[in-house]
HTML snippet that shows the backbone in 3Dmol.js (N, CA, C, O; Angstrom):
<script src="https://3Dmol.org/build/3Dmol-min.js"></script>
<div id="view" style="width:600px;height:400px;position:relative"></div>
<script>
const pdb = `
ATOM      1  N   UNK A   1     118.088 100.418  99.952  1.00  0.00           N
ATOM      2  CA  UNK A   1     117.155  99.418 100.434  1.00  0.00           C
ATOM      3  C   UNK A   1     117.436  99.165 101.916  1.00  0.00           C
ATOM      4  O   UNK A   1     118.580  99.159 102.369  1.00  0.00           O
ATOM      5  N   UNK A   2     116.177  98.926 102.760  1.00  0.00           N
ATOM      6  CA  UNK A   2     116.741  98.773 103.644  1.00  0.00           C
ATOM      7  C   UNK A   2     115.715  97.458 104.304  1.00  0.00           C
ATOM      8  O   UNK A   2     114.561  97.606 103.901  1.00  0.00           O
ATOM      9  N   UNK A   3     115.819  96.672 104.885  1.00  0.00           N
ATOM     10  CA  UNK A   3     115.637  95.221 105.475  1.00  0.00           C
ATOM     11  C   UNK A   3     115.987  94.791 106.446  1.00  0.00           C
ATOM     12  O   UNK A   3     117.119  94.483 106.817  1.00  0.00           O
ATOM     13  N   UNK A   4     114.518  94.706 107.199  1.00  0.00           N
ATOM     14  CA  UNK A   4     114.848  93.910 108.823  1.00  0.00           C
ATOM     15  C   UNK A   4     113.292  92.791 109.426  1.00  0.00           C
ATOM     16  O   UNK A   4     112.193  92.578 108.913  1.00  0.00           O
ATOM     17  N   UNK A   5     113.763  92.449 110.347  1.00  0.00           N
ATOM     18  CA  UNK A   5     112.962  91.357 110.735  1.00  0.00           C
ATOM     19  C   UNK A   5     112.042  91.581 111.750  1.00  0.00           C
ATOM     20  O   UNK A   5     112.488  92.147 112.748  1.00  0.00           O
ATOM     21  N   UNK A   6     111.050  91.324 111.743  1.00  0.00           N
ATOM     22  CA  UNK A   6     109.957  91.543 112.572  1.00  0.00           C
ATOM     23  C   UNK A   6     110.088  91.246 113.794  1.00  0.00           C
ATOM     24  O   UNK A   6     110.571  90.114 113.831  1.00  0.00           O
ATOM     25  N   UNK A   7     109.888  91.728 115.044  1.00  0.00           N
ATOM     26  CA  UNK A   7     110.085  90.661 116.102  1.00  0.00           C
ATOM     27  C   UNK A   7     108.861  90.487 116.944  1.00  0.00           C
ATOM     28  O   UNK A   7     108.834  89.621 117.819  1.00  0.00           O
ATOM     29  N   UNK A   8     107.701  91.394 116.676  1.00  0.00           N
ATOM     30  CA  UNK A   8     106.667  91.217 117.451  1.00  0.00           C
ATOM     31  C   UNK A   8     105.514  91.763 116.154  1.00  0.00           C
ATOM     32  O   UNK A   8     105.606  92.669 115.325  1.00  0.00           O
ATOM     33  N   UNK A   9     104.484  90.798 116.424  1.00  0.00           N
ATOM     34  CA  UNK A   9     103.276  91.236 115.256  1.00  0.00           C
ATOM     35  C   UNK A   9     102.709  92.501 115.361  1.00  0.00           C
ATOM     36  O   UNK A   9     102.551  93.122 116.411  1.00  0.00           O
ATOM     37  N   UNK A  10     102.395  92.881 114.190  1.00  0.00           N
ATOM     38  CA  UNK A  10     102.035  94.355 114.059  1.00  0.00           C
ATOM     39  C   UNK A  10     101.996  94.782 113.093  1.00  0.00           C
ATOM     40  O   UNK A  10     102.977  94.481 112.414  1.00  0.00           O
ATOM     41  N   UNK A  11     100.897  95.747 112.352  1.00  0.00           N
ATOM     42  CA  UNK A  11     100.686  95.901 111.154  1.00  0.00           C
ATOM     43  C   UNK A  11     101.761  96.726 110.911  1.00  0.00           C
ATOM     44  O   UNK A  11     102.425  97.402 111.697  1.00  0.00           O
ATOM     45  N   UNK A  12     101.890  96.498 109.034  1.00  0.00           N
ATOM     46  CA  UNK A  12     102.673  97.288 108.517  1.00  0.00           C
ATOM     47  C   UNK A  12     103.135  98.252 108.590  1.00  0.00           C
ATOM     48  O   UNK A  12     104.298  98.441 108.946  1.00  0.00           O
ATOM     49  N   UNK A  13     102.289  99.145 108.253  1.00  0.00           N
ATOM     50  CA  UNK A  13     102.718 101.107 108.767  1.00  0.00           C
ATOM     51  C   UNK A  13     103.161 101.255 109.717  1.00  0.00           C
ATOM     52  O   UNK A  13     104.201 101.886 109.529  1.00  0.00           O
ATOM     53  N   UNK A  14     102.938 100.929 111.375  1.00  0.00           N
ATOM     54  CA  UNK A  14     103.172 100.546 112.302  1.00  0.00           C
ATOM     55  C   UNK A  14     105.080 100.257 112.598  1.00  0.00           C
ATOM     56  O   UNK A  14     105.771 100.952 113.343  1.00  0.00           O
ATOM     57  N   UNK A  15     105.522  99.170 111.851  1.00  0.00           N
ATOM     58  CA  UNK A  15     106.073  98.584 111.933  1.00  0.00           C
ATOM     59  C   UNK A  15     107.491  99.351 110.971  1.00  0.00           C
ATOM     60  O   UNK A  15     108.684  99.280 111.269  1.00  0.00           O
ATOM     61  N   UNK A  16     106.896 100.033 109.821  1.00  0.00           N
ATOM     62  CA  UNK A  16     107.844 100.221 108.738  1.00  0.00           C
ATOM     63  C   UNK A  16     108.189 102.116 109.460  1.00  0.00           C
ATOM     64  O   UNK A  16     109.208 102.755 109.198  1.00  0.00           O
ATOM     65  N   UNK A  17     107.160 102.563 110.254  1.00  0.00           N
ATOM     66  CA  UNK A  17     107.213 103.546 110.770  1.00  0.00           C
ATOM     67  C   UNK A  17     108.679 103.976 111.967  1.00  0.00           C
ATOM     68  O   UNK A  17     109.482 104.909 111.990  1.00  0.00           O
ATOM     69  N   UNK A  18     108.419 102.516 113.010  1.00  0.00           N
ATOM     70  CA  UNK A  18     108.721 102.716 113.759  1.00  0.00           C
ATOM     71  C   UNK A  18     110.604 102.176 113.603  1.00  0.00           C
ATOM     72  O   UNK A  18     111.470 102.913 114.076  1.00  0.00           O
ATOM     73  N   UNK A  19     110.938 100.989 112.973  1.00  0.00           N
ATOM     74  CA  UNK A  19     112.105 100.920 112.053  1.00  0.00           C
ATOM     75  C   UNK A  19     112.627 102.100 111.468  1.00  0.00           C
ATOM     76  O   UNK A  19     113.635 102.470 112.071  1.00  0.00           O
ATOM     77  N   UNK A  20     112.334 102.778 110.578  1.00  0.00           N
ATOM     78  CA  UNK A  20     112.509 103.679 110.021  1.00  0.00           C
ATOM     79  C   UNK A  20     112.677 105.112 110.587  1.00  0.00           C
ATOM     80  O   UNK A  20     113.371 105.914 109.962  1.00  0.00           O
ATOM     81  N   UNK A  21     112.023 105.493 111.832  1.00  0.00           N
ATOM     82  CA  UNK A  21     111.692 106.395 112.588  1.00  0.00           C
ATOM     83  C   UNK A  21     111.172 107.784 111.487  1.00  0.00           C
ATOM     84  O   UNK A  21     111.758 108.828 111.200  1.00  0.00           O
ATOM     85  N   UNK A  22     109.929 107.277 111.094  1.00  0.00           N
ATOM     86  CA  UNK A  22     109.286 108.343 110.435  1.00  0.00           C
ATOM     87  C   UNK A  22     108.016 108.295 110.922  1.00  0.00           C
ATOM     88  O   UNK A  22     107.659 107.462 111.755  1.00  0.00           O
ATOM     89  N   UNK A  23     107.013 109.485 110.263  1.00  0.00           N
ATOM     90  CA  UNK A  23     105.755 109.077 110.548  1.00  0.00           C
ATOM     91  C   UNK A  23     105.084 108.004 110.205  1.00  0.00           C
ATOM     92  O   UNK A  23     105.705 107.576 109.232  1.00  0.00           O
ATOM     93  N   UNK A  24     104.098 107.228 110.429  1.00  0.00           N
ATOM     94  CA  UNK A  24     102.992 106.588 110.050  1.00  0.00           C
ATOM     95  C   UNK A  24     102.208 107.188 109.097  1.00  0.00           C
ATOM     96  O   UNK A  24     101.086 106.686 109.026  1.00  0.00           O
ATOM     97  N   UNK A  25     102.456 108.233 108.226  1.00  0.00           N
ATOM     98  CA  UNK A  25     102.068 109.011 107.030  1.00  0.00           C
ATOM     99  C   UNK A  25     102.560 108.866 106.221  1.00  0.00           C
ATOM    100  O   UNK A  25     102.059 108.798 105.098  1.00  0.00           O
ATOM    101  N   UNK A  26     103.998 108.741 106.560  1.00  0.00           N
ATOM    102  CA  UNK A  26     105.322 108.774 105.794  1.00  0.00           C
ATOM    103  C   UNK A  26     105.055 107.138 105.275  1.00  0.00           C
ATOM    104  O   UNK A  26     104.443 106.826 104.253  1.00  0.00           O
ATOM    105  N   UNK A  27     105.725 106.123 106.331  1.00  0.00           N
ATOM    106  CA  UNK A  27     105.155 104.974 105.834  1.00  0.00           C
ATOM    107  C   UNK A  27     104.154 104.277 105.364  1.00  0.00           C
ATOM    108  O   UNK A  27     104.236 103.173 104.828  1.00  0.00           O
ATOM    109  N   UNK A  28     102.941 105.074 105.606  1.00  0.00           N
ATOM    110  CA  UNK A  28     101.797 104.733 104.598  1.00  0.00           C
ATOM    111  C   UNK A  28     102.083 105.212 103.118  1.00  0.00           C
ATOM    112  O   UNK A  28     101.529 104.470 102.307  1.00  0.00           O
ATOM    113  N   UNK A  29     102.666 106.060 102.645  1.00  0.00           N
ATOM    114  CA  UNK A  29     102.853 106.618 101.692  1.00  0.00           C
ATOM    115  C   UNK A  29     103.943 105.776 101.036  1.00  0.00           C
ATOM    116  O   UNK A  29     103.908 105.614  99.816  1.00  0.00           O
ATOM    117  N   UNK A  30     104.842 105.269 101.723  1.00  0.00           N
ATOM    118  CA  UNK A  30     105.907 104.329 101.094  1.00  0.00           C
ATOM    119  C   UNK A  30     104.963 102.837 100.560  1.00  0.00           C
ATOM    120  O   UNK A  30     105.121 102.373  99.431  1.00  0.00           O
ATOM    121  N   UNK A  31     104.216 102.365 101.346  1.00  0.00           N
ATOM    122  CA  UNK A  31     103.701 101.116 101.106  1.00  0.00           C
ATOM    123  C   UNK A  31     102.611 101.220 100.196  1.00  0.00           C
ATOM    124  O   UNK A  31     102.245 100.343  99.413  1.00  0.00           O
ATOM    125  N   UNK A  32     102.082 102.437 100.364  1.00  0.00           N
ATOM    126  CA  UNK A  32     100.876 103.219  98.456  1.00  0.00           C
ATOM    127  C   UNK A  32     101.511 103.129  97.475  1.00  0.00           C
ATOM    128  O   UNK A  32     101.002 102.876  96.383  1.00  0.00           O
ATOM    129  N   UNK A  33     103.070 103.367  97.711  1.00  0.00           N
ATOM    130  CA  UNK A  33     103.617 103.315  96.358  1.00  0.00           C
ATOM    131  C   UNK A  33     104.431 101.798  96.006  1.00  0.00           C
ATOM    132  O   UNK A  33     105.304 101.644  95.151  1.00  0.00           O
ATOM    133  N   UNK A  34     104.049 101.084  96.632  1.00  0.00           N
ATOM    134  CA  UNK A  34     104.400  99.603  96.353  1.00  0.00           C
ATOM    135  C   UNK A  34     106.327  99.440  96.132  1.00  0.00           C
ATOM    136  O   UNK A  34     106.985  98.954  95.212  1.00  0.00           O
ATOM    137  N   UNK A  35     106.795 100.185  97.620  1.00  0.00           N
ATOM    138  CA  UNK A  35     107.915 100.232  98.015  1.00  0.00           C
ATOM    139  C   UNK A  35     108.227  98.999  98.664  1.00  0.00           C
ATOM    140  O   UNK A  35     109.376  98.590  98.498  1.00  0.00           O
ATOM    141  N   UNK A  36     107.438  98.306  99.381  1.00  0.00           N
ATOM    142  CA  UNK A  36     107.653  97.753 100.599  1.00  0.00           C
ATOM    143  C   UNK A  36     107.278  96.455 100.409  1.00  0.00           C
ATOM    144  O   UNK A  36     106.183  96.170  99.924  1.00  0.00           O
ATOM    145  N   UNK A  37     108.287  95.436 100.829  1.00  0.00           N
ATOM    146  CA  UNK A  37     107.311  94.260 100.191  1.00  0.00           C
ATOM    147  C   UNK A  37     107.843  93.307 101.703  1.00  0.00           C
ATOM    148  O   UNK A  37     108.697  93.637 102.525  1.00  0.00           O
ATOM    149  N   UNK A  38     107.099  92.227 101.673  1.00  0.00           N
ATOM    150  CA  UNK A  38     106.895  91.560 103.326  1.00  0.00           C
ATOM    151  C   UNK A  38     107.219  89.507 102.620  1.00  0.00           C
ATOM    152  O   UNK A  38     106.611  88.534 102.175  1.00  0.00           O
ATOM    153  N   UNK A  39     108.347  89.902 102.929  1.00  0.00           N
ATOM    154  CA  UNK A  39     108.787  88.320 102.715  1.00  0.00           C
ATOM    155  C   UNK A  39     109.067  87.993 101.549  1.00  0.00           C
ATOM    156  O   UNK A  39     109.125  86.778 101.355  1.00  0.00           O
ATOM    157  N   UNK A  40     109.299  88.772 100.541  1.00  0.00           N
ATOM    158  CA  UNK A  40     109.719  89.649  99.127  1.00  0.00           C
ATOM    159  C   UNK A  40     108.312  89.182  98.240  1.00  0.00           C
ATOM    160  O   UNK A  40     108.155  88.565  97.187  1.00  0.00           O
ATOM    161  N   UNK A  41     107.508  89.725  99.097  1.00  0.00           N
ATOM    162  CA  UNK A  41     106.408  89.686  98.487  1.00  0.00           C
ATOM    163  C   UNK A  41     105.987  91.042  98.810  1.00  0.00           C
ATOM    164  O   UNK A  41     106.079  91.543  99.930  1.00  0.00           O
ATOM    165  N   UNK A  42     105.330  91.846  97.347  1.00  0.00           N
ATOM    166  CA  UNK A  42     105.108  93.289  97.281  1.00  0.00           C
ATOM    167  C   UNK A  42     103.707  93.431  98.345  1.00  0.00           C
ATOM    168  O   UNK A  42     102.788  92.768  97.865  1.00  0.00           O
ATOM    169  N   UNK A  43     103.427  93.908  99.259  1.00  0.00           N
ATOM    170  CA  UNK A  43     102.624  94.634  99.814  1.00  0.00           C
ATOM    171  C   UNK A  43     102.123  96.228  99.977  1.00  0.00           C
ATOM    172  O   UNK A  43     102.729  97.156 100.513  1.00  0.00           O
ATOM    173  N   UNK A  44     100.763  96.225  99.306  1.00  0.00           N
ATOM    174  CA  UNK A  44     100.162  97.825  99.473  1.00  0.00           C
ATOM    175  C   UNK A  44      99.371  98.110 100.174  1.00  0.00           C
ATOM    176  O   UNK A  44      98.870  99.233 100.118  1.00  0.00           O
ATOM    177  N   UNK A  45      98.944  97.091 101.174  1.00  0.00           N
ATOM    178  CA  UNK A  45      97.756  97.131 102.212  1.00  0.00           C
ATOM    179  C   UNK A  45      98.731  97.742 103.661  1.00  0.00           C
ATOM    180  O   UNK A  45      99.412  96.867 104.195  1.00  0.00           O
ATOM    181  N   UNK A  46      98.831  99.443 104.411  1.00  0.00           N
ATOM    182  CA  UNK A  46      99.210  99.309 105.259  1.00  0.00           C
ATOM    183  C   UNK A  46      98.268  98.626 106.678  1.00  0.00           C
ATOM    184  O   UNK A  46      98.687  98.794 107.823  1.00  0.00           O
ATOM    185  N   UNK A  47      97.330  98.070 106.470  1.00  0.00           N
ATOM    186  CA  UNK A  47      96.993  97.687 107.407  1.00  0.00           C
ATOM    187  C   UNK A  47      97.444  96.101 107.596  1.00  0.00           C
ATOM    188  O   UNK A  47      96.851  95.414 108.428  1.00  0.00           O
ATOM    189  N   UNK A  48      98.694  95.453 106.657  1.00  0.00           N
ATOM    190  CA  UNK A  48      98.665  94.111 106.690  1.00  0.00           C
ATOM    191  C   UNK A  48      98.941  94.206 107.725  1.00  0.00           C
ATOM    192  O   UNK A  48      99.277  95.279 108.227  1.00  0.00           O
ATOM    193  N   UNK A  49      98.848  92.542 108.666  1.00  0.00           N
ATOM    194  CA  UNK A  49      99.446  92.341 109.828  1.00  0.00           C
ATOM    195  C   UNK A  49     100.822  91.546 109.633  1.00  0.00           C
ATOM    196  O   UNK A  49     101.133  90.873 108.651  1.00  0.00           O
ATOM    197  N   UNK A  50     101.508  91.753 110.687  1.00  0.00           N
ATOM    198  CA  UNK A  50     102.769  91.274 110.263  1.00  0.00           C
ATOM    199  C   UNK A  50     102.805  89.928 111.217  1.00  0.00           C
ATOM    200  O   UNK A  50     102.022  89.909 112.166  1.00  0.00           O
ATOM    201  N   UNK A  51     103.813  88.629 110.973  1.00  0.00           N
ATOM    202  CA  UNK A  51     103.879  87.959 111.998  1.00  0.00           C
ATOM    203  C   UNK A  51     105.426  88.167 112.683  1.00  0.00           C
ATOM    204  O   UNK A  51     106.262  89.039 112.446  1.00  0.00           O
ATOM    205  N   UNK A  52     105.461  87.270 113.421  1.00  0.00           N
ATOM    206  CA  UNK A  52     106.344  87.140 114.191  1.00  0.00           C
ATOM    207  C   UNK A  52     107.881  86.506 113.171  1.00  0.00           C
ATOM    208  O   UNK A  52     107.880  85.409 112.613  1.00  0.00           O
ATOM    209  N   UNK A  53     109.063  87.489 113.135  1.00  0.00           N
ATOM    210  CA  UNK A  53     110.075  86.914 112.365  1.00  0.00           C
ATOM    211  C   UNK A  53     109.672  87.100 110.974  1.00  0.00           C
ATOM    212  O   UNK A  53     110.408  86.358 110.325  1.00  0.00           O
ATOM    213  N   UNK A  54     108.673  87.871 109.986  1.00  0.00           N
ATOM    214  CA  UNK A  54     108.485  88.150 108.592  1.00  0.00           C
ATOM    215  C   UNK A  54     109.897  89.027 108.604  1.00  0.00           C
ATOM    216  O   UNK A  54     110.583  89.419 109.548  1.00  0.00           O
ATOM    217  N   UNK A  55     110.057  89.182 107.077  1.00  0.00           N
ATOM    218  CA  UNK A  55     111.355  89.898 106.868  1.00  0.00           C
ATOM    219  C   UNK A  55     110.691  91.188 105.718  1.00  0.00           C
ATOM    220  O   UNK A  55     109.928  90.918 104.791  1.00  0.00           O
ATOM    221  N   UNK A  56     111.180  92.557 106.043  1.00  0.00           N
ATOM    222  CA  UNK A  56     110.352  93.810 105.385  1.00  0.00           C
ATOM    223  C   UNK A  56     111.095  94.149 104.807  1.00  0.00           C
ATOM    224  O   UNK A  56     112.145  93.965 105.422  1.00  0.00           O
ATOM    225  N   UNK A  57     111.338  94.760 103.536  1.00  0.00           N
ATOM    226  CA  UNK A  57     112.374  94.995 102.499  1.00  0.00           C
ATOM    227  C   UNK A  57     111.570  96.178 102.257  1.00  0.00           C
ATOM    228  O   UNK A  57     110.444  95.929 101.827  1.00  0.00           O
ATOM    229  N   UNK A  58     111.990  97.948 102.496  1.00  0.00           N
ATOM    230  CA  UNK A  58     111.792  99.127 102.203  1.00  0.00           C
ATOM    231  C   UNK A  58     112.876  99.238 101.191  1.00  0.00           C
ATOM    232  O   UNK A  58     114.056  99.196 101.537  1.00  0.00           O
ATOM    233  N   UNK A  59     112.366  99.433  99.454  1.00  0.00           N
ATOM    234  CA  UNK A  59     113.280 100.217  98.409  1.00  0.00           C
ATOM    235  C   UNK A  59     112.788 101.686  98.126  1.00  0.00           C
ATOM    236  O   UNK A  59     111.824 102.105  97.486  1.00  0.00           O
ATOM    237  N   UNK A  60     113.874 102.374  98.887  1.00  0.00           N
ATOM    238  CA  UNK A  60     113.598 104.046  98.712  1.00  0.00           C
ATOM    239  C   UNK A  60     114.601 104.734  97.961  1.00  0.00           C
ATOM    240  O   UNK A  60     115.594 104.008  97.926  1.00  0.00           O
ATOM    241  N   UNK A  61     114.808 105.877  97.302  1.00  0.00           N
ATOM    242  CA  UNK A  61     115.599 106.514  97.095  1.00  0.00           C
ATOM    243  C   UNK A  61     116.289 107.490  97.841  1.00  0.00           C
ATOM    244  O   UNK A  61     115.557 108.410  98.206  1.00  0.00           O
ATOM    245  N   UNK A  62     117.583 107.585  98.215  1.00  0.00           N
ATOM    246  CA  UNK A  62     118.229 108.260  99.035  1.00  0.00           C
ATOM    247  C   UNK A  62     117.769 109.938  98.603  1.00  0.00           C
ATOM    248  O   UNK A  62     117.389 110.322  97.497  1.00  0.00           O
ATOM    249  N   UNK A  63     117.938 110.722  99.811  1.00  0.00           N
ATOM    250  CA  UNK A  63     117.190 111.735  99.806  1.00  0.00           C
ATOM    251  C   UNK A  63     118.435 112.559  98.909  1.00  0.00           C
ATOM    252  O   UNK A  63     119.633 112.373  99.122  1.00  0.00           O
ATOM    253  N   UNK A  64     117.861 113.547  97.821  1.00  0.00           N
ATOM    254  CA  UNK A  64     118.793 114.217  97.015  1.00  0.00           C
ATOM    255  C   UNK A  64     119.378 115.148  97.825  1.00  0.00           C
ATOM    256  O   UNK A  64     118.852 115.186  98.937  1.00  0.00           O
ATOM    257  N   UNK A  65     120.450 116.055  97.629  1.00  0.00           N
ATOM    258  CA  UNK A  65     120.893 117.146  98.545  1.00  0.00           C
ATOM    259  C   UNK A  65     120.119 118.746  97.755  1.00  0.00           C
ATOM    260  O   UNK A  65     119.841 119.076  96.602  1.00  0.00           O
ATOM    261  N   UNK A  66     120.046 119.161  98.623  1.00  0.00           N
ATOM    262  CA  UNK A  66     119.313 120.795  97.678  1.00  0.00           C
ATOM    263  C   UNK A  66     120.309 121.238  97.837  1.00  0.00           C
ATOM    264  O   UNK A  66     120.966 121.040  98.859  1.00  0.00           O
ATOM    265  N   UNK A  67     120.776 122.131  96.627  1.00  0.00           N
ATOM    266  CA  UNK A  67     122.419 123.431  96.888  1.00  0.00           C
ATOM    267  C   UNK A  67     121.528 124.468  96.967  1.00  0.00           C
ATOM    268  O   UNK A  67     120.381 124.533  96.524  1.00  0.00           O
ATOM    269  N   UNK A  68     122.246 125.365  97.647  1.00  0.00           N
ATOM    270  CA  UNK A  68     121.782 126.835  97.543  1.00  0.00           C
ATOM    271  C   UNK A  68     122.490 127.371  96.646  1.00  0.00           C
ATOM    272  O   UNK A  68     123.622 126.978  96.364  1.00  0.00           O
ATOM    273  N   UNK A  69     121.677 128.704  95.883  1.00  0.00           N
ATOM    274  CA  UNK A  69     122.302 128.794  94.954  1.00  0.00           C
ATOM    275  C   UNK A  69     122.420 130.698  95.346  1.00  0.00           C
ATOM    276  O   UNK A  69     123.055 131.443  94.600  1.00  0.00           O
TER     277      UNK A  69
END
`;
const viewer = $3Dmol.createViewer("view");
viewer.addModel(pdb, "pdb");
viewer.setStyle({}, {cartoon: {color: "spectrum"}});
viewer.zoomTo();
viewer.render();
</script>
């Protein structure tokens, strides 16, 4: 899980993108799957707007390792 605080308004995807340093594809796709919730309240709209100081709680699963075989 990972959780941080807003410091300037700005929609979601935007926001969970740029924290995260992924795409805006990527984080749209996290917030479709009702990962992401905004003040521990679940959000699936990436276009919410965020305010100033909201707190974003991303629950992801750590990325598995692939072995070569």
């Amino acid at each position: 899980m990972v959780k941080f605080i807003v410091l300037n308004s700005s929609r979601l995807d935007v926001a969970v993108a740029k924290e995260l340093q992924i795409s805006r594809n990527q984080a749209l796709n996290l917030i479709k799957d009702s990962l992401v919730s905004v003040n521990l309240k679940p959000v699936s709209k990436p276009s919410f707007l965020l305010n100033e100081n909201d707190e974003i709680c991303v629950n992801f699963a750590p990325k598995k390792e692939v072995q070569n075989e």
